[in-house]
C-alpha angles and dihedrals in degrees: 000000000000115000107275085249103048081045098056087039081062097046092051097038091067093046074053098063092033095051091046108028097051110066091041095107091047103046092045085048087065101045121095085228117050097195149347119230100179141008108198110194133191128175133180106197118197110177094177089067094033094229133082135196126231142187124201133190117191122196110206156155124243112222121245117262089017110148098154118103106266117267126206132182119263136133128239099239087063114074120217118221102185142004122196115187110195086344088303115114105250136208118244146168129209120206128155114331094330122090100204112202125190130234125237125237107270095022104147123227107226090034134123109250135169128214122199124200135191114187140133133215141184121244113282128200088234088039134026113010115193114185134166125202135163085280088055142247134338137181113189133156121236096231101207129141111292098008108103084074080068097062104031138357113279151145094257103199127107089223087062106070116174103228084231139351136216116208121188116176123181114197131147116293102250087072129081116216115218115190135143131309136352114354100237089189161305119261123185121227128213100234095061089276127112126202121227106208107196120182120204100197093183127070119292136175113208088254094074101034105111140202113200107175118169147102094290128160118220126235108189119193126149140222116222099212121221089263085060096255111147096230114207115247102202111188114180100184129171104257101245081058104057107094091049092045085058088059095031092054103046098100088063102093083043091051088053103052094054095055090049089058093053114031100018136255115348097272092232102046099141096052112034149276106229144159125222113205103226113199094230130064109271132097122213141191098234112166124270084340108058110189121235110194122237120265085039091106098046096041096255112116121089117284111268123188094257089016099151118110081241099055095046101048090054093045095044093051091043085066093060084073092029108037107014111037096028102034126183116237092234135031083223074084105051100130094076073066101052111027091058102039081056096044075050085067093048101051087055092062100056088049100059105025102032125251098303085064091055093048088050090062091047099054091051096048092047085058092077125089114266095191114144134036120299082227111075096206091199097054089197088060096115108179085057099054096073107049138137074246097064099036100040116019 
């Protein structure tokens, strides 16, 4: 008999699929783009100045029986230079967060397009944030619901994953630039400037894309999967911080192999699973490169409902199944997101300090309020999204 945890993981792991697998087809009928193939972005970052420049191209396909200009994502506070529709220079509006382009004579609905997009923005406190200390400079996005649209021009909907993405980012060369997936390469550039050129192979949707640009150092390790794949461990850490992340982060490869156990392979074998030190208190699900703010490991940072270094490490790669990798169609649905990515902890625990410990977590976890649905009916209600309610019910 399998332990009374890994058997209710099973259990859940199947309403899971269920609750998010069966209204794809409907959601993705109602949208004006019915899906996305490719994001290619490149970003020139200049924090001297504290703005950056960006270019995007989106392969897509235009739904069946769409007749409405076509809308992107894109917030007011970035300024779009040119637009190109299908190489052909396009019309467009921009009110609001919507970028509206209009379609040439002769576009098909149902057919493959790509859109092509030069802007530039400043730093935001929901996009782009650049920030300077005594340890350097950094430039990292915040990675919440609804915010890539703050920092470049996207479909922002989590219905909506590209197949793959190509991120360029071009930044001085004392900075190291951190993103998804696996580092194609470093170019050097001729102004004193070199560009990272990160590939993610597998599906993503713009909320979990990440930029993390400083002065990091990089502690490589590995995980050798139970198929026998070495797995990369990718650590950027601020470099006061190196020695603790190497203790901090030992539990990583152990971690993994739990959730193997229990959920399958890690999602994202071929590319990475990796942490980017931010230097400001918040912790994100970025794929493939989760973020961890600074002060976490120190205990400085403000007290969170599962805000140990070992809690988080274990929640935040637990969205890389349940998040990243299976990802609900709304975020009227984010606790699929949550609550599993918290019973993840759980079941860690019970892993690694017996069943006491297990019922420990839980009891803590049962000690919050609960009040309100599971289900947000308005998925842009914000302050809703991220309850005791959806972490913990």
């Amino acid at each position: 008999m399998l332990p009374w945890g890994e058997c209710m993981a099973s259990r859940l792991l199947g309403l899971l699929l269920v609750s998010l697998c069966a209204p794809w087809n409907a959601v993705l009928a109602a949208a004006p783009v019915s899906g996305v193939g490719h994001y290619a972005l490149d970003l020139r970052l200049d924090p001297s100045a504290g703005r950056f420049t960006g270019s995007v191209s989106i392969a897509f396909t235009r739904a069946a029986g769409d007749t409405a200009p076509l809308a992107v994502d894109m917030a007011a506070a970035l300024k779009a230079e040119t637009v190109v529709l299908d190489d052909q220079p396009a019309s467009f509006t921009h009110e609001g967060d919507v970028l509206s382009v209009r379609w040439p004579a002769g576009a098909a609905a149902g057919a493959s397009h790509v859109l092509s997009i030069r802007y530039s923005g400043l730093p935001d406190r929901q996009g782009l944030r650049f920030t300077s200390d005594p340890g350097g400079r950094y430039i990292v996005n915040f990675g919440m619901p609804y915010t890539a649209k703050h920092w470049w021009p996207d479909f922002d909907d989590p219905a909506l994953k590209a197949r793959s993405a190509d991120i360029r980012i071009s930044l001085p060369k004392d900075l190291t630039a951190v993103s998804n997936g696996s580092l194609a390469g470093v170019q050097d550039l001729p102004d004193g400037q070199h560009q990272y050129h990160w590939v993610e192979s597998y599906p993503i949707y713009p909320d979990v894309v990440s930029i993390a640009a400083g002065a990091y150092q990089e502690l490589d390790s590995s995980y050798t999967d139970a198929a026998g794949q070495a797995v990369p461990i990718r650590y950027y850490v601020l470099k006061q911080d190196a020695a603790l992340a190497q203790k901090e982060f030992a539990i990583v490869p152990d971690v993994l192999k739990v959730y193997e156990r229990f959920f399958g392979p890690y999602p994202f074998a071929k590319e990475k699973y990796g942490i980017a030190e931010v230097p400001f208190p918040s912790f994100r699900e970025h794929q493939t490169i989760p973020s961890l703010g600074r002060g976490l490991m120190t205990g400085a940072s403000p007290v969170w409902d599962l805000g140990t270094v070992e809690n988080v490490i274990a929640h935040y790669m637990a969205h890389q199944w349940f998040g990243n990798s299976l990802t609900p169609t709304s975020w009227s649905d984010v606790w699929l997101n949550e609550g599993f990515a918290t019973y993840a902890v759980a079941l860690w625990h019970e892993q690694s300090g017996g069943a006491a410990a297990y019922r420990d977590f839980m009891r803590f976890l049962d000690s919050r309020d609960f009040s309100g649905s599971l289900y947000i009916k308005d998925e842009h209600d914000m302050d809703s999204q991220f309850t005791s309610t959806t972490f913990n019910k």
